[in-house]
PDB file of N, H, CA, C and O in Angstrom:
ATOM      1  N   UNK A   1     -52.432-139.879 163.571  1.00  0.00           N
ATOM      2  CA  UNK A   1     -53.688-139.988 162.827  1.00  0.00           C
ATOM      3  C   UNK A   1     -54.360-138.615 162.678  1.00  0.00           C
ATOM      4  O   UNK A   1     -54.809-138.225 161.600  1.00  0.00           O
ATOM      5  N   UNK A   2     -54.407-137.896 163.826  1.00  0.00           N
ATOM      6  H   UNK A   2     -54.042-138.213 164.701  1.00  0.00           H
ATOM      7  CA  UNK A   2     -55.284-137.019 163.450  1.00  0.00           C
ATOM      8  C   UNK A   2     -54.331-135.769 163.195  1.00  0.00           C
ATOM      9  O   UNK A   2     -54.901-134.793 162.707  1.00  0.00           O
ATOM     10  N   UNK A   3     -52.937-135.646 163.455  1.00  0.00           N
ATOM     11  H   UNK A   3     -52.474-136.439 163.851  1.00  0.00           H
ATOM     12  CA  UNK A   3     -52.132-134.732 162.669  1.00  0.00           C
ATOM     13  C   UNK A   3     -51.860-134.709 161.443  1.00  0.00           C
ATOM     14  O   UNK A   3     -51.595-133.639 160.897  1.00  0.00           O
ATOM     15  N   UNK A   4     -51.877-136.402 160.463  1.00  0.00           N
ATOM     16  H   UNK A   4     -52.093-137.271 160.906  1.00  0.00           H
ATOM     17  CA  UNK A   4     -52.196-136.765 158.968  1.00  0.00           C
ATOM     18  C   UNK A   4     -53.534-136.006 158.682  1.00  0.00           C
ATOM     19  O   UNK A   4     -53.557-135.329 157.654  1.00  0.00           O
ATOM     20  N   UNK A   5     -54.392-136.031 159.286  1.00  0.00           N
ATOM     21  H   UNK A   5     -54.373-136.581 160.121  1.00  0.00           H
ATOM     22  CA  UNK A   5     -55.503-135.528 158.413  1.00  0.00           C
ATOM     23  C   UNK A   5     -55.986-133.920 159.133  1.00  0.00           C
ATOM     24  O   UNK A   5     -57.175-133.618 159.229  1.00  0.00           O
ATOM     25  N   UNK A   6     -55.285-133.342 159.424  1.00  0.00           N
ATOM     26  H   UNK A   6     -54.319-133.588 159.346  1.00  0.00           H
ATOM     27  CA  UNK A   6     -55.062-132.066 159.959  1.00  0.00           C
ATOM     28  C   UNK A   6     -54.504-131.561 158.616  1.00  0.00           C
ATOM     29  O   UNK A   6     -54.976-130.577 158.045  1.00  0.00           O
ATOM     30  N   UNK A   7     -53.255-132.441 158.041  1.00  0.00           N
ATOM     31  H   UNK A   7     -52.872-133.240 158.505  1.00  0.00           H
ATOM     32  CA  UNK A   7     -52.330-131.923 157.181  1.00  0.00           C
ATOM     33  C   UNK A   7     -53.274-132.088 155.755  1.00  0.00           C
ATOM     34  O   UNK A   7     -53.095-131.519 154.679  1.00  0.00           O
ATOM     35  N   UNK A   8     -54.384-133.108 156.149  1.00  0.00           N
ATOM     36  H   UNK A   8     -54.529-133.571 157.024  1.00  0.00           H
ATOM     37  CA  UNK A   8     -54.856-133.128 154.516  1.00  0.00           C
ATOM     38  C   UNK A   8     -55.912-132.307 154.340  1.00  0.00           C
ATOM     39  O   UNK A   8     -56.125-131.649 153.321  1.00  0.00           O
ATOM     40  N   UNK A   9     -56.653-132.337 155.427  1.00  0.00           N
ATOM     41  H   UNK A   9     -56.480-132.871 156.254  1.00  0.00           H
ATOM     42  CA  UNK A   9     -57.586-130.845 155.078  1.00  0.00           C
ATOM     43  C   UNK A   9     -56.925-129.697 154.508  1.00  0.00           C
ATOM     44  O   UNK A   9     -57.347-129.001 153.585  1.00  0.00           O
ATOM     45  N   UNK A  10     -55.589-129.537 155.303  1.00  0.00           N
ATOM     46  H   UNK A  10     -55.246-130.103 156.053  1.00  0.00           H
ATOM     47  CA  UNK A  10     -55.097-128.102 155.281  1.00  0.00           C
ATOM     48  C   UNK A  10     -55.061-127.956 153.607  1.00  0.00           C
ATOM     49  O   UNK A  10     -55.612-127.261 152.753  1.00  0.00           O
ATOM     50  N   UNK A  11     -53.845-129.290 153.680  1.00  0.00           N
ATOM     51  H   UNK A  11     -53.398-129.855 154.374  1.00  0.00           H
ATOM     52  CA  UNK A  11     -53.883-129.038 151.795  1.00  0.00           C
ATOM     53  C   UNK A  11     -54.949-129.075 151.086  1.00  0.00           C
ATOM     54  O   UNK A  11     -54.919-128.234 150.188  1.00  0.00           O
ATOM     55  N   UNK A  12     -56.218-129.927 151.125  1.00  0.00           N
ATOM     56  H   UNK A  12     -56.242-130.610 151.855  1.00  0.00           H
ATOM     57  CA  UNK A  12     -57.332-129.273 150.928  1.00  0.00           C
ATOM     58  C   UNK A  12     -57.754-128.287 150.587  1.00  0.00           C
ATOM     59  O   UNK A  12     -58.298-128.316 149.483  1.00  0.00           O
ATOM     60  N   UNK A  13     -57.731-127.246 151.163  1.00  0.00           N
ATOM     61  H   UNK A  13     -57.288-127.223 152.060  1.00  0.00           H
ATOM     62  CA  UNK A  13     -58.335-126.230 151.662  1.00  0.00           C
ATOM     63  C   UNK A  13     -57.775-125.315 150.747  1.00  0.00           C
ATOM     64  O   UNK A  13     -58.331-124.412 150.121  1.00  0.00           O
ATOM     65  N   UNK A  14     -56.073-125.834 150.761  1.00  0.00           N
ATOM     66  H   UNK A  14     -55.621-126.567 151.270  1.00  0.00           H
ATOM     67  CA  UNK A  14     -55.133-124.880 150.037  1.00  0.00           C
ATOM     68  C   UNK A  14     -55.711-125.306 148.653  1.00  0.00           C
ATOM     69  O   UNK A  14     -56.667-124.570 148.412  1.00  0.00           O
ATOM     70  N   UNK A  15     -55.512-126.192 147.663  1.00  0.00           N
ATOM     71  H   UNK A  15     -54.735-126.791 147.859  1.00  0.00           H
ATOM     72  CA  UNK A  15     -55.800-126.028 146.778  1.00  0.00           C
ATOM     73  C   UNK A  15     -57.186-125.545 146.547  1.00  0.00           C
ATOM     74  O   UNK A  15     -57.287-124.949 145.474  1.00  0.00           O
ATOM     75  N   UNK A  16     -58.459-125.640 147.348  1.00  0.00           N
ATOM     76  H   UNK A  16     -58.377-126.125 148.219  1.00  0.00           H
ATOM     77  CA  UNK A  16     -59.503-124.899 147.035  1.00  0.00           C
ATOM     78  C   UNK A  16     -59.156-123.360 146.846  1.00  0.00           C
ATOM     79  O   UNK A  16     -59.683-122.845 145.860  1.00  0.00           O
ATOM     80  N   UNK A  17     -58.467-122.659 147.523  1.00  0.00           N
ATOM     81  H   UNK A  17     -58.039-123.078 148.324  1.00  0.00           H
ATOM     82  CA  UNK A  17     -58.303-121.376 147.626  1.00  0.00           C
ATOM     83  C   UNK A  17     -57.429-121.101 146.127  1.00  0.00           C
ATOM     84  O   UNK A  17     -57.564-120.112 145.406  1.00  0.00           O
ATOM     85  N   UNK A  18     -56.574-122.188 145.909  1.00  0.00           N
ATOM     86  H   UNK A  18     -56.465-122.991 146.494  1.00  0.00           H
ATOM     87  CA  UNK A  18     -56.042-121.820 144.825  1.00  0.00           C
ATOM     88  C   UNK A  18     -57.012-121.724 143.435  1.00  0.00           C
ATOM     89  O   UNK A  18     -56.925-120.915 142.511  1.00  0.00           O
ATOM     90  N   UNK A  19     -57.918-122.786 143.614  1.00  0.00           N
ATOM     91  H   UNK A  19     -57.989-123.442 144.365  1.00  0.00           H
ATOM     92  CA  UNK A  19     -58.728-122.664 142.182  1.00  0.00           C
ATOM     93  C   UNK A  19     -59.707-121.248 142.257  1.00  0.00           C
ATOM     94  O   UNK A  19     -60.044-120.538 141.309  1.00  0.00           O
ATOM     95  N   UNK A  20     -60.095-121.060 143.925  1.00  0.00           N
ATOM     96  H   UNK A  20     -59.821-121.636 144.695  1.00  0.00           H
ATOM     97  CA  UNK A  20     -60.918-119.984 143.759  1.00  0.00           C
ATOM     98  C   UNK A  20     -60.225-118.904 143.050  1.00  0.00           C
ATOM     99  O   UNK A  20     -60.772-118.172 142.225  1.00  0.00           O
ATOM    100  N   UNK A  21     -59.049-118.840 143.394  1.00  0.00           N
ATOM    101  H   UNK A  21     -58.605-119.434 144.064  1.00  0.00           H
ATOM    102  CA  UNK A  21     -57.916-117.620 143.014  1.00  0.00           C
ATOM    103  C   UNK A  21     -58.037-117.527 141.615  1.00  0.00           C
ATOM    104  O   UNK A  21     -58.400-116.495 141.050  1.00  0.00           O
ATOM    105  N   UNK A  22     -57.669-118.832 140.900  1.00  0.00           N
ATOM    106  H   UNK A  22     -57.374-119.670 141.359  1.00  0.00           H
ATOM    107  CA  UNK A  22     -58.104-118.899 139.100  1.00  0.00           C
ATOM    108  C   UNK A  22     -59.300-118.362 138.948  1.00  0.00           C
ATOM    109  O   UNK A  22     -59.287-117.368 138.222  1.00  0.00           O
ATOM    110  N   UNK A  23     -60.099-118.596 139.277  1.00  0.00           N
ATOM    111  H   UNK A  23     -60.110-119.404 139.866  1.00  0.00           H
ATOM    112  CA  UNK A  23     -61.941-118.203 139.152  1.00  0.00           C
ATOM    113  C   UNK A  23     -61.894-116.841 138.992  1.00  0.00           C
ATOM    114  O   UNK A  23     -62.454-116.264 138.060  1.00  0.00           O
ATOM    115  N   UNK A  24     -61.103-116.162 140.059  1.00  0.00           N
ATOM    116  H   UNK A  24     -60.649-116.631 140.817  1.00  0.00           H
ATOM    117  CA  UNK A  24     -61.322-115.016 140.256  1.00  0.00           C
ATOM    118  C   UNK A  24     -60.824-114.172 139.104  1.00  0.00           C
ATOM    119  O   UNK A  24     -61.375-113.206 138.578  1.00  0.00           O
ATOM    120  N   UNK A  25     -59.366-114.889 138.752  1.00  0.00           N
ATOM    121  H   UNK A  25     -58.918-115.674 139.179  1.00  0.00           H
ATOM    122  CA  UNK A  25     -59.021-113.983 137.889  1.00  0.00           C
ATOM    123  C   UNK A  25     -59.352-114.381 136.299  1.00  0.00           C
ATOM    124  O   UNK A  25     -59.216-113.836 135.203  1.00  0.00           O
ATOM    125  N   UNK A  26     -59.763-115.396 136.710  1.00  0.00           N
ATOM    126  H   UNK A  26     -59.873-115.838 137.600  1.00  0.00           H
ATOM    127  CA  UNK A  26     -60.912-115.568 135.159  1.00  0.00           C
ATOM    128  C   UNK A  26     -61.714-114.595 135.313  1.00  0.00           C
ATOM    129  O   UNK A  26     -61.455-113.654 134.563  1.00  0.00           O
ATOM    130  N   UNK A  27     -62.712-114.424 136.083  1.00  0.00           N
ATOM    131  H   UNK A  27     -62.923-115.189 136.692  1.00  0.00           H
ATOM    132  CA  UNK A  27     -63.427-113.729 136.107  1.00  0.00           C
ATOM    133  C   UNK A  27     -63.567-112.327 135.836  1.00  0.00           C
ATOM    134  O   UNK A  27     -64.434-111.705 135.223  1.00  0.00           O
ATOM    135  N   UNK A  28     -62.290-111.885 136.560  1.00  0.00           N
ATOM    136  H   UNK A  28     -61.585-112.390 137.058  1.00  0.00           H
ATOM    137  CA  UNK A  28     -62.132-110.435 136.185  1.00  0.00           C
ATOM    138  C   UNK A  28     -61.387-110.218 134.916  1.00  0.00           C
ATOM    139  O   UNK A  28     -60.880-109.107 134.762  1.00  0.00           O
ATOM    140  N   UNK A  29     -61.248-111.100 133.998  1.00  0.00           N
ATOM    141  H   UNK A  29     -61.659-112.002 134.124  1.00  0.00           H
ATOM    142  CA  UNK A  29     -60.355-110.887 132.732  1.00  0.00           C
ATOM    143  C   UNK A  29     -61.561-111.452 131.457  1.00  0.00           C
ATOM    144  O   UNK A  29     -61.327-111.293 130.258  1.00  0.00           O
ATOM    145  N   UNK A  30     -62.763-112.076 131.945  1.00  0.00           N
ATOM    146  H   UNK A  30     -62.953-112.205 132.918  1.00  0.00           H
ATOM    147  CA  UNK A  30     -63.670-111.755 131.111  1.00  0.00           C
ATOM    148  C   UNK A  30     -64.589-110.428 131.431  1.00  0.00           C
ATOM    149  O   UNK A  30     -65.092-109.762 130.527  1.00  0.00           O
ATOM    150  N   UNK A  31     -64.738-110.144 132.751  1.00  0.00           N
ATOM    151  H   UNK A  31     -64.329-110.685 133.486  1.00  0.00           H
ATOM    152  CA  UNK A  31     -65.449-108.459 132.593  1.00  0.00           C
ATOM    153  C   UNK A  31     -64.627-107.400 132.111  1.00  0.00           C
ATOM    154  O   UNK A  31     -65.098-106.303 131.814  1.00  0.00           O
ATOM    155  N   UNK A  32     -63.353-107.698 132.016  1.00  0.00           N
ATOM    156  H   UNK A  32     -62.970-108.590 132.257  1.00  0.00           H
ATOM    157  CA  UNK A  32     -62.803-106.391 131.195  1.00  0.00           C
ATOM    158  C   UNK A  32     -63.018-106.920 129.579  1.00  0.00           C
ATOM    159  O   UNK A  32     -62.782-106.137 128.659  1.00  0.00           O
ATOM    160  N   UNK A  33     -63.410-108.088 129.361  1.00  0.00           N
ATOM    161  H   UNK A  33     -63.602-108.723 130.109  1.00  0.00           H
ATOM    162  CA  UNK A  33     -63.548-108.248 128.084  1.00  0.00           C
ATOM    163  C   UNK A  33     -64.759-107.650 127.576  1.00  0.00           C
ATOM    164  O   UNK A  33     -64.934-106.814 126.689  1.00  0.00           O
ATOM    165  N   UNK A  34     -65.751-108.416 128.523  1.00  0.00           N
ATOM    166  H   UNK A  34     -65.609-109.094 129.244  1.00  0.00           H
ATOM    167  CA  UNK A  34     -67.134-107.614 128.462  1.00  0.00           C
ATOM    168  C   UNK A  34     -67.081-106.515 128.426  1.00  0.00           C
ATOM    169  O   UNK A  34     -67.538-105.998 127.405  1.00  0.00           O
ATOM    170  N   UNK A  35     -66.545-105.659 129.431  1.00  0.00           N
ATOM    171  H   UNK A  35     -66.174-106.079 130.259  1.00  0.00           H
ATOM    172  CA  UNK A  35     -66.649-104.087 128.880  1.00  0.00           C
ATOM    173  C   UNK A  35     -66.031-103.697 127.786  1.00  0.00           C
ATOM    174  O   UNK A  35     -66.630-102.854 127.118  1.00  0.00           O
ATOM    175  N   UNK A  36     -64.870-104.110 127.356  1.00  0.00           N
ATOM    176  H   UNK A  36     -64.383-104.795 127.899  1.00  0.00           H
ATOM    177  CA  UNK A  36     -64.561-103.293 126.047  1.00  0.00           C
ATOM    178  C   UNK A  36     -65.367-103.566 125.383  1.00  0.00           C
ATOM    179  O   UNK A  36     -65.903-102.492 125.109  1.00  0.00           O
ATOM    180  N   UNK A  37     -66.005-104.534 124.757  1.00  0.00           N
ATOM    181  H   UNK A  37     -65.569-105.406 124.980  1.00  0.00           H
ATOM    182  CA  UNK A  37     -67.173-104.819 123.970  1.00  0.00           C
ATOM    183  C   UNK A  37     -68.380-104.096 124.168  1.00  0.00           C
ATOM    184  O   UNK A  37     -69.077-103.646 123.258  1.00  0.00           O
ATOM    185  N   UNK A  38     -68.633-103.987 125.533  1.00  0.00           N
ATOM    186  H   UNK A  38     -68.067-104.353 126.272  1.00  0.00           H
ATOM    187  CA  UNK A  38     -69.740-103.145 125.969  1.00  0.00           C
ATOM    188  C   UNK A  38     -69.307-101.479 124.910  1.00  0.00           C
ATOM    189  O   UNK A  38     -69.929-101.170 123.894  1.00  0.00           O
ATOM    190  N   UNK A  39     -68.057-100.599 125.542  1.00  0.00           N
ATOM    191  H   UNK A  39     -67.552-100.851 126.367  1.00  0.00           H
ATOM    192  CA  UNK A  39     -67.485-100.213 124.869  1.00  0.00           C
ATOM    193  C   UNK A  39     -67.758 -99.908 123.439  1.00  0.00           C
ATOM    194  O   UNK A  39     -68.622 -99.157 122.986  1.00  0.00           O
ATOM    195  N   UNK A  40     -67.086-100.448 122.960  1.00  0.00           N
ATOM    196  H   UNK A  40     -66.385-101.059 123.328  1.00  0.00           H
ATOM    197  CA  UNK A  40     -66.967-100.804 121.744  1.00  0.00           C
ATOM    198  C   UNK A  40     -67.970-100.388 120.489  1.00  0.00           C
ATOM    199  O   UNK A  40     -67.715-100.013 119.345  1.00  0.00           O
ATOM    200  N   UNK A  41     -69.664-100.695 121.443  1.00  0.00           N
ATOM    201  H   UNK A  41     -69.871-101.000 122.372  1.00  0.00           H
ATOM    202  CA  UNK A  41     -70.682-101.045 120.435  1.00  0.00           C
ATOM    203  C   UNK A  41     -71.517 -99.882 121.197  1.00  0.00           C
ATOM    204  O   UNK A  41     -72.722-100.131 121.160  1.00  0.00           O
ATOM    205  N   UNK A  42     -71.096 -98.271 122.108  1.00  0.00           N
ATOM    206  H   UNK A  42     -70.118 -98.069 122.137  1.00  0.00           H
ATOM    207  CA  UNK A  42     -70.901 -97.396 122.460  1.00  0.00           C
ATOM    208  C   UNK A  42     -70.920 -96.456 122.105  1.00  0.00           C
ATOM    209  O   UNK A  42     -70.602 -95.515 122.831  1.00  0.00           O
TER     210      UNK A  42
END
């Protein structure tokens, strides 16, 4: 019982880290957008 839900947090946890990971690199692939635009109008 409590090694099942040891294992489901974990995975849990894992896919949170994974979406943060997307976020992140969303994130940093709209500030380089933003800056060239920033850029741009420069």
């Amino acid at each position: 019982m409590l090694k099942e839900r040891s294992q489901q947090l974990l995975s849990e946890v894992g896919e949170n880290i994974d979406y943060m990971r997307s976020d992140v690199r969303n994130l940093s692939r709209y500030i380089a957008e933003l800056e060239a635009l920033v850029e741009a109008y420069l």
